[in-house]
N, C-alpha and C positions, 0 to 999 in steps of 0.2 A: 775052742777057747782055752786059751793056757790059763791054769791058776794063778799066773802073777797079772793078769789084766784083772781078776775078780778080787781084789782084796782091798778094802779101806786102808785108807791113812791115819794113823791116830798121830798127832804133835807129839812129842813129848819137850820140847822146847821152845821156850818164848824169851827172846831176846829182851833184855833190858839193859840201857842204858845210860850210863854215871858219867858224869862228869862233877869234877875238881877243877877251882879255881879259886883266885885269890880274890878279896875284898877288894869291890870298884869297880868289877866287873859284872858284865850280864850276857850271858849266854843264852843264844835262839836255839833252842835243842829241834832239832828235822827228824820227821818221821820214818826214813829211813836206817836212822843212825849213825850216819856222817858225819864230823864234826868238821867246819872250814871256818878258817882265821875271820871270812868276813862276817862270821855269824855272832862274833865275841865283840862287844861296846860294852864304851865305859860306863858305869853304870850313874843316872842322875842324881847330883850333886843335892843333897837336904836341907 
């Protein structure tokens, strides 16, 4: 057994993602981290 089949993985990074947009809009944020044009609607009128 080679030493690199016996070692843990420790993370040291976790993705987080931001999104910016303008008033009026409302963004479906996806748990992959994606962003697609159809996920951005206007947002309901008050």
């Amino acid at each position: 057994m080679a030493l690199a089949e016996d070692i843990g993985v420790v993370p040291l990074h976790h993705l987080r993602a931001t999104w910016a947009y303008r008033n009026g809009l409302v963004v479906k944020p996806r748990s992959d981290g994606f962003t697609y044009a159809m996920n951005i609607r206007p947002a309901a009128r008050p």
